[in-house]
C-alpha positions as CSV (number, residue, x, y, z in Angstrom):
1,X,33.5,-10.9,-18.6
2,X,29.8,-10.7,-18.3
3,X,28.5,-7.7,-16.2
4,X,25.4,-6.9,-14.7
5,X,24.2,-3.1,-13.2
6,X,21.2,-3.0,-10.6
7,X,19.3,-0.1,-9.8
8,X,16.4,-0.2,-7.0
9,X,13.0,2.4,-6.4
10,X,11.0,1.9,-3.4
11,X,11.3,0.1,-0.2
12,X,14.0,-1.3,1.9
13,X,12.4,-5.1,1.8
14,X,12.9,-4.1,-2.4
15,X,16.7,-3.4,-1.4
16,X,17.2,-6.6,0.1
17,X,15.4,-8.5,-2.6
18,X,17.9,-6.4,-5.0
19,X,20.9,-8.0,-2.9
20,X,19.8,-11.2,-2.9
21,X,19.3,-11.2,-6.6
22,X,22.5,-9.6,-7.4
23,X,25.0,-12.7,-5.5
24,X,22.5,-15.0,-8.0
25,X,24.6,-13.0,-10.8
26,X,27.5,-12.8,-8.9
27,X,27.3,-16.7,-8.4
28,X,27.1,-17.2,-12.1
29,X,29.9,-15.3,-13.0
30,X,28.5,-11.6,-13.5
31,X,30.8,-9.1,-12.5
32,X,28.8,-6.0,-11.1
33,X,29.2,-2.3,-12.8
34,X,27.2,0.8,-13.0
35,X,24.3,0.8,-15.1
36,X,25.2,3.6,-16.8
37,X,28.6,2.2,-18.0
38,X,27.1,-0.1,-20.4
39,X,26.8,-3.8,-18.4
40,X,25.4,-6.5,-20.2
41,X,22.2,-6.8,-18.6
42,X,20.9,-3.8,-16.5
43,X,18.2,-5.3,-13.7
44,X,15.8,-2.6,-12.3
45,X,13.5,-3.5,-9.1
46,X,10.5,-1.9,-8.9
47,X,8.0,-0.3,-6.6
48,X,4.6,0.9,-7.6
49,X,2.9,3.2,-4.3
50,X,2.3,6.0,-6.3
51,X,2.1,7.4,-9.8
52,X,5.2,9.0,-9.2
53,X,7.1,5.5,-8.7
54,X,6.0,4.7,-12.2
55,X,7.0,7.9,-13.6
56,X,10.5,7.1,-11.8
57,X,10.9,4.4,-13.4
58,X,10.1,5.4,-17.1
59,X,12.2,7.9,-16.7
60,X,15.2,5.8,-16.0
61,X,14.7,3.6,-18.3
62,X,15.0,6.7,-21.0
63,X,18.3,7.2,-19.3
64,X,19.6,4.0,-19.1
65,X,19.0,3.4,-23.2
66,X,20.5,6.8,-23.7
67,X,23.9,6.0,-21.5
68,X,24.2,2.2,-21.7
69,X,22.7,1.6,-25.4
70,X,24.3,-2.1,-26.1
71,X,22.5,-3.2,-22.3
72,X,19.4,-5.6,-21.7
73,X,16.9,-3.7,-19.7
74,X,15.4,-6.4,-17.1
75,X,11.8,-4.9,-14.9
76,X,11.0,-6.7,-11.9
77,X,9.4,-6.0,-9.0
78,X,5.6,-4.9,-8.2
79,X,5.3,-2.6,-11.1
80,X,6.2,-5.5,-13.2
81,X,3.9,-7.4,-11.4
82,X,1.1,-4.8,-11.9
83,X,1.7,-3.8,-15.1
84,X,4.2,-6.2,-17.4
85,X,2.1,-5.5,-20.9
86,X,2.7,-1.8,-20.6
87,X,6.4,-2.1,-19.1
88,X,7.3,-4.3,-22.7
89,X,5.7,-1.6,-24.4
90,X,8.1,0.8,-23.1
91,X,11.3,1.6,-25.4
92,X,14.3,0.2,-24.4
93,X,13.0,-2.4,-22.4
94,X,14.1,-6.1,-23.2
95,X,12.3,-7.9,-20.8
96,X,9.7,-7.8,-17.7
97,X,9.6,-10.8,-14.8
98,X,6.6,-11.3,-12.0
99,X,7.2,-11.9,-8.2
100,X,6.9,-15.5,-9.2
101,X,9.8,-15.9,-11.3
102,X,12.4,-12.6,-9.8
103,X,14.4,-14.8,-7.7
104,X,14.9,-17.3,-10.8
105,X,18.4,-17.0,-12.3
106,X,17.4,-18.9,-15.7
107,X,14.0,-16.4,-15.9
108,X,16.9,-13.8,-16.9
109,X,18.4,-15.7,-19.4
110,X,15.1,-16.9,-20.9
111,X,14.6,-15.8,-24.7
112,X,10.9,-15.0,-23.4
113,X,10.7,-11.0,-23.2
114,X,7.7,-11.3,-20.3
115,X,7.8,-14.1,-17.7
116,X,4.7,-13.0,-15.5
117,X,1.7,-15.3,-14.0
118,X,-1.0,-14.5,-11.5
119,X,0.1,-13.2,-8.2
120,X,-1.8,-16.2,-6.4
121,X,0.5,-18.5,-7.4
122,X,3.3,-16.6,-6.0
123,X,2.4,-18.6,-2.6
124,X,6.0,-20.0,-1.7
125,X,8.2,-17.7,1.0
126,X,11.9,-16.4,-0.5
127,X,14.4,-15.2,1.8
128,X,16.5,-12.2,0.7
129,X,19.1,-10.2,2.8
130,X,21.0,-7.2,1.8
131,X,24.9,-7.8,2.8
132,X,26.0,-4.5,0.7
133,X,26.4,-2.4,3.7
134,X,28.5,-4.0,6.0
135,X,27.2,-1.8,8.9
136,X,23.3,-2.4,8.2
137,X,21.3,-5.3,6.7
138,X,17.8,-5.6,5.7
139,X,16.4,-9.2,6.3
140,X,13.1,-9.8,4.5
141,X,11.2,-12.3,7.2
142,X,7.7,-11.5,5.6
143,X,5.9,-11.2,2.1
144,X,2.8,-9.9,1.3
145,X,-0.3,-8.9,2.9
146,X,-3.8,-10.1,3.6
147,X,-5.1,-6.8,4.4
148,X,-7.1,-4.8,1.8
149,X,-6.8,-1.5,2.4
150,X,-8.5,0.5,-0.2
151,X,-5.8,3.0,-1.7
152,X,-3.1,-0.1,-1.6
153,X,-1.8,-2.3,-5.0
154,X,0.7,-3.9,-2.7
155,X,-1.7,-7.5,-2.2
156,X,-2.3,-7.1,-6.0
157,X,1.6,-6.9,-6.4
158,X,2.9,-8.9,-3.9
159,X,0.1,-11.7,-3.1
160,X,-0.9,-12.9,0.6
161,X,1.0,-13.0,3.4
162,X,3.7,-15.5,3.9
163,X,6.8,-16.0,6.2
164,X,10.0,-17.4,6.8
165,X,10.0,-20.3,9.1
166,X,12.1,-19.3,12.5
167,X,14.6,-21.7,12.0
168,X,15.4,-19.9,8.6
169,X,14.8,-16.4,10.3
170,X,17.7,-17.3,13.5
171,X,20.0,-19.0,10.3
172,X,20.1,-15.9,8.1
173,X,20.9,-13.6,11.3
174,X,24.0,-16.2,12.0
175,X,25.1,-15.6,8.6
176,X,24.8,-12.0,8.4
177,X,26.7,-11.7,11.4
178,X,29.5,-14.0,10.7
179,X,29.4,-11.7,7.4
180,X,30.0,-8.7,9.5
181,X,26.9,-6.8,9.9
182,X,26.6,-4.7,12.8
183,X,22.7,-4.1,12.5
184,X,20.1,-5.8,11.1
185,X,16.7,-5.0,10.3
186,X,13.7,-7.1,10.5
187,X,11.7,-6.1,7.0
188,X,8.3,-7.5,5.6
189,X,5.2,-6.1,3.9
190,X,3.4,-6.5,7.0
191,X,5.6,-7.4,9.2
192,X,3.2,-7.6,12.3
193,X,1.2,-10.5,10.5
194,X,4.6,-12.6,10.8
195,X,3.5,-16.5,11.3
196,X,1.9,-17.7,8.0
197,X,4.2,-20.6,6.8
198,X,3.1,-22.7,3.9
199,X,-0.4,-21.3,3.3
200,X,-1.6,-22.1,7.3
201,X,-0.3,-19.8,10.6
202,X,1.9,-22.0,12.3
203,X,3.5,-18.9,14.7
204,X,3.0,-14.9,15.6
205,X,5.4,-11.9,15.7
206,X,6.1,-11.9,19.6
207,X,7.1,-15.6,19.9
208,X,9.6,-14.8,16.6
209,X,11.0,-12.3,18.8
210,X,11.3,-14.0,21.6
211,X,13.2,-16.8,19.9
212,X,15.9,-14.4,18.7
213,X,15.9,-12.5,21.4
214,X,16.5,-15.7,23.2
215,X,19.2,-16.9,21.1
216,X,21.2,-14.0,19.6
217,X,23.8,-11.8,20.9
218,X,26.0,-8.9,20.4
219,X,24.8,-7.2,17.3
220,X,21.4,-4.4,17.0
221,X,18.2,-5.4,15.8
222,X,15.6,-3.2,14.7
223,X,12.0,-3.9,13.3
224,X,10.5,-2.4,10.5
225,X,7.4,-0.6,10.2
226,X,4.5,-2.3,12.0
227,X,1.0,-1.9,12.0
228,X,-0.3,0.0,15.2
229,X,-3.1,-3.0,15.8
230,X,-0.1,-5.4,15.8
231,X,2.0,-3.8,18.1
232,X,0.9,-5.6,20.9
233,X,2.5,-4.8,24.6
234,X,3.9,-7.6,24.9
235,X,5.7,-6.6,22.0
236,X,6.6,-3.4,23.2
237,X,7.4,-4.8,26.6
238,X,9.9,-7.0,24.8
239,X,11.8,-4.8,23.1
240,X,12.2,-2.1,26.3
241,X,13.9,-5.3,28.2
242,X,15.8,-6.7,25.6
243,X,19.8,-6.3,25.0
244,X,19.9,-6.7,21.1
245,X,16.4,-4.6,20.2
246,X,16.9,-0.9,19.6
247,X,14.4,1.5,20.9
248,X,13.1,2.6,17.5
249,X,9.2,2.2,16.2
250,X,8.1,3.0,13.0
251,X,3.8,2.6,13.1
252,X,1.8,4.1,9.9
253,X,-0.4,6.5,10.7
254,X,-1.9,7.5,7.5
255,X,-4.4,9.8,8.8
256,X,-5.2,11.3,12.8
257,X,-9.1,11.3,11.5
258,X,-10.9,8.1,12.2
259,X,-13.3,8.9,9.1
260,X,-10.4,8.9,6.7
261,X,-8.9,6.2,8.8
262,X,-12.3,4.3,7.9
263,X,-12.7,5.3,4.2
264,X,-8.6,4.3,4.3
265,X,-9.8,0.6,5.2
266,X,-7.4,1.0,8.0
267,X,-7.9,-1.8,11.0
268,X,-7.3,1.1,14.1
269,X,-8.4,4.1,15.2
270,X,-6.4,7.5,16.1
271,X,-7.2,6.1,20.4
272,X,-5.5,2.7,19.5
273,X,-2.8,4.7,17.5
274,X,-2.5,7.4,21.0
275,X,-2.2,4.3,23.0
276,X,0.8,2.5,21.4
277,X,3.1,5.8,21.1
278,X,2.2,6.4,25.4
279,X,3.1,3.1,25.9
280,X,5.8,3.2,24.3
281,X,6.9,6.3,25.9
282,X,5.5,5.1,28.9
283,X,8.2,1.9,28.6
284,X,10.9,3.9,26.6
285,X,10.9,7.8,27.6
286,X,13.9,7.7,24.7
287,X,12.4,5.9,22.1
288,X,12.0,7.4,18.3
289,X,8.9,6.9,16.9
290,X,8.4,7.7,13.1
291,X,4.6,7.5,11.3
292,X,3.6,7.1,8.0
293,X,1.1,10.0,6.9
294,X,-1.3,10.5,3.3
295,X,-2.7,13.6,2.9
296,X,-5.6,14.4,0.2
297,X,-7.3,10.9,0.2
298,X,-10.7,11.1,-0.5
299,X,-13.1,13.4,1.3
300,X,-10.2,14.9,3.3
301,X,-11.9,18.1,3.9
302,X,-10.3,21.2,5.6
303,X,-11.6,20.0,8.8
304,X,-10.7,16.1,8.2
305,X,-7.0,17.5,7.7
306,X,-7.2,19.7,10.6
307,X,-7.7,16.9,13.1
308,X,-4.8,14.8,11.3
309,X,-2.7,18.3,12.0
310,X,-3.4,18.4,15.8
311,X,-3.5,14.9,16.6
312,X,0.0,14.6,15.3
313,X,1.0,18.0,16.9
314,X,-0.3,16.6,20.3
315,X,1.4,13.1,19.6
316,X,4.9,12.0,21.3
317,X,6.4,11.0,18.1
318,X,9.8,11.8,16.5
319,X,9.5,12.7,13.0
320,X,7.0,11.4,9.8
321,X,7.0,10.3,6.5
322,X,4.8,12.2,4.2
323,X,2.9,11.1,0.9
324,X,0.3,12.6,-1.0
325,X,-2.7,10.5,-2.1
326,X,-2.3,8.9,-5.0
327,X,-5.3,7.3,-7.6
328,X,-3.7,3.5,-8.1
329,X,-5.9,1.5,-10.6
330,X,-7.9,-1.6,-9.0
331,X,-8.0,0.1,-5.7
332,X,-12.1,0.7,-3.9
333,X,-10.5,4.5,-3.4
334,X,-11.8,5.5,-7.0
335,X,-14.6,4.7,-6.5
336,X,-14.9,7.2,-3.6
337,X,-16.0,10.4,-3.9
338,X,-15.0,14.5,-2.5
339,X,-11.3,13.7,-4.6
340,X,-8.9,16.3,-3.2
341,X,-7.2,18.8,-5.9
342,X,-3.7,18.0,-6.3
343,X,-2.3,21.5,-5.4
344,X,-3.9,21.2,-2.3
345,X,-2.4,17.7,-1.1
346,X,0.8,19.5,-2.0
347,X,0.6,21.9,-0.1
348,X,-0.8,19.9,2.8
349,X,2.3,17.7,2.5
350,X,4.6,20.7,2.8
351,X,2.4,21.7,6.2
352,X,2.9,17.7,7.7
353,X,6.9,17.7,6.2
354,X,7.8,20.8,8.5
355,X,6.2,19.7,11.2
356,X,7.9,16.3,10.8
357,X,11.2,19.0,10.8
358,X,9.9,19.9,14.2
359,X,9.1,17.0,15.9
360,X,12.4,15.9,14.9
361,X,14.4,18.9,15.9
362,X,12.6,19.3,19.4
363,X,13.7,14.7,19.8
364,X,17.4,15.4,18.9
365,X,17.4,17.9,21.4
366,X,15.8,16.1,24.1
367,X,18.3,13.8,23.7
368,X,20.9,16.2,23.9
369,X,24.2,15.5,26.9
370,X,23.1,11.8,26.4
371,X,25.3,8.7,26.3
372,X,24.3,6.8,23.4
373,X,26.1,4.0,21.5
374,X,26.9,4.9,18.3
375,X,27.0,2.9,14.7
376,X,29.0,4.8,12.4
377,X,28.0,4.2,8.4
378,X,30.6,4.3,5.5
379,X,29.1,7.9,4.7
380,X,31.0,11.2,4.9
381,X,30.1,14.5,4.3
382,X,32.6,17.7,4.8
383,X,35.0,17.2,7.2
384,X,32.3,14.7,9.6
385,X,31.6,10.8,9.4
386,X,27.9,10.0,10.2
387,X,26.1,7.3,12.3
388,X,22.8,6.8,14.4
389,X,22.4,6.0,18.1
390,X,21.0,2.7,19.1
391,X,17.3,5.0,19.3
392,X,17.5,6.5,16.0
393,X,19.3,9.6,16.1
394,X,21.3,11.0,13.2
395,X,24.9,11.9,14.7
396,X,28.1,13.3,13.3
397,X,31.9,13.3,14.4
398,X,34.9,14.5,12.8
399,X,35.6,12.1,9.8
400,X,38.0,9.0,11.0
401,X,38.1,6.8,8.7
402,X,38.8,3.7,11.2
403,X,35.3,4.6,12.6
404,X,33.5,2.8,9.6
405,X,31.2,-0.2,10.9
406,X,32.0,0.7,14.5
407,X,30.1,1.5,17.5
408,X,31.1,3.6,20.2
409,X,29.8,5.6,22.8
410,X,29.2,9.0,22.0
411,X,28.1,12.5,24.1
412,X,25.1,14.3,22.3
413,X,26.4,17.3,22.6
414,X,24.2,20.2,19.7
415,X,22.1,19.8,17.1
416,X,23.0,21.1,13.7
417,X,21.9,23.2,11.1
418,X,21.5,19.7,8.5
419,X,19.1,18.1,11.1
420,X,22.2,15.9,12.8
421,X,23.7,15.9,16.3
422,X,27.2,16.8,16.7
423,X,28.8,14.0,18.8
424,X,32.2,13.3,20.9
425,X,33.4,9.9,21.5
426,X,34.0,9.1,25.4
């Protein structure tokens, strides 16, 4: 029996890209087991944000080779991409691929130990889906991204923006339904800039939308983080009539200071970021709506990082994820000056990660002796099965196994000490 482990770092669109790799193996005969009980070939899918990400990875790699010594170590994904001379050089690696070549069964079984070419040649759009959890699937619609913003490797790691046609979009949401998945979730690189197909833009993000709105019944559909500039409100307005879109955003901040916002490359400012969360509100008083945040980017003084602070304090939004600025090679952001010690984005990070605690707390509770439907996930802790409402919030229920991929209505009844809400079916 030949066997095959996976093991993913990074984003969700990276998770579905895993799945849709792994039923390549499965359809050639590859049985799946842990990579740490000595499979064949071990494949791991990389992500390269930050430094850390790389450092993940190495050190992985060392614990793979120590567990699973008789296994081929495979690298793909955007640190491959990025850096597939040093990956080879790392001991215990067999074998590095490029974005070109990932989705390639025969790359694997190539005798080459690096299949890599230029990142402008990856110019074709691959579909990927993740069908693993049966109660949530990530469907990768979009690829790549023609922005440059100037602390990002992603363009240099993934190449320009590209789509799925709609046709394929509407036939891989038929599938994964008729597979059984209860949720899906639209995923991209930059998602907003949806409508590139075959090098020319041949459609846009709203008309997408509409289509499946349109077409589609009876299951939840959430979108991935979009840029604030292409959340439209016509976009927006969609979603807050629609049956099948849930009433979660996730927009990337990265900074509440329009100078950082500038130096960042971003394409907004903190007013165009204010406006989309009212609206939102405005449309959807219940909506969750999550940000992206870097702290410590070049010439983020005291005061720089004070505005960020109360500008997100002030902000309507439901909770944050945090990262600290970090130096990527062949980014315009080392080349900037006033760098930022490292102790001191640390610290900043623990300041924006507890009041992401807070924002998050004080949304649970608004919603609190609510009605919401309920999608409960194959994940128990203690004595309680776990789910999230239809807008995003982390609920709990004494553990019934038959519960599993099911939605119900539930009464939001207190929020808990681990940052959940304690539910009752009705």
């Amino acid at each position: 029996m030949k066997t095959v482990g996976f093991h993913t770092f990074g984003c969700k669109l990276n998770f579905s890209e895993t799945s849709s790799i792994s039923r390549e193996f499965s359809d050639n005969g590859y049985k799946k087991k842990s990579i740490y009980d000595n499979p064949n070939k071990v494949i791991i899918n990389t992500c390269s944000v930050t430094e850390n990400a790389d450092k993940k990875c190495q050190d992985l790699i060392r614990k793979i080779k120590r567990k699973s010594p008789d296994s081929e170590i495979t690298v793909v994904g955007c640190f491959a991409q990025l850096k597939p001379k040093e990956i080879i050089n790392i001991e215990g690696v067999d074998k590095v691929i490029g974005a070109k070549n990932k989705f390639k069964f025969e790359s694997y079984l190539s005798d080459s130990s690096v299949i890599h070419s230029k990142i402008n040649e990856s110019k074709k759009f691959k579909s990927s889906f993740s069908i693993d959890d049966r109660t949530r699937s990530f469907l990768k619609i979009q690829d790549g991204c023609n922005y440059g913003c100037s602390f990002c490797t992603i363009p240099l790691a993934r190449g320009r923006s590209r789509s799925a046609a709609p046709e394929e979009v509407l036939s891989n949401i038929k599938e994964l339904i008729r597979k059984g998945s209860k949720e899906i979730v639209l995923s991209g690189i930059n998602i907003g800039d949806y409508g590139i197909i075959e090098g020319k833009r041949s459609n846009d993000f709203y008309t997408l939308l509409q289509v499946i709105d349109d077409q589609i019944k009876d299951i939840r559909i959430r979108i991935s983080s979009i840029e604030p500039n292409l959340l439209s409100n016509e976009i927006i307005e969609l979603i807050s009539k629609s049956k099948i879109f849930v009433h979660h955003f996730h927009i990337p901040l990265q900074s509440g200071s329009n100078k950082i916002l500038n130096g960042m490359s971003r394409r907004y400012t903190s007013e165009l970021y204010e406006d989309r969360v009212k609206y939102i509100k405005y449309l959807m008083p219940n909506a969750c709506i999550g940000g992206d945040v870097i702290v410590g980017f070049p010439g983020e003084d005291n005061s720089e990082f004070d505005k960020t602070l109360k500008f997100i304090k002030d902000l309507d939004i439901s909770y944050l994820h945090v990262f600290p600025y970090s130096e990527r090679e062949n980014t315009r952001a080392l080349s900037l000056n006033e760098s930022v010690p490292i102790e001191i984005r640390n610290k900043r990070s623990k300041v924006l990660r507890l009041l992401s605690d807070k924002k998050k707390r004080y949304f649970y509770e608004s919603n609190i002796k609510n009605v919401r439907n309920v999608l409960f996930e194959n994940k128990v802790k203690g004595d309680f099965i776990y789910g999230f409402t239809d807008n995003y919030v982390k609920t709990k229920i004494k553990f019934n196994r038959n519960l599993v991929g099911k939605q119900c209505n539930v009464l939001l009844k207190k929020v808990d000490n681990d940052l959940s809400v304690i539910g009752e079916i009705i």
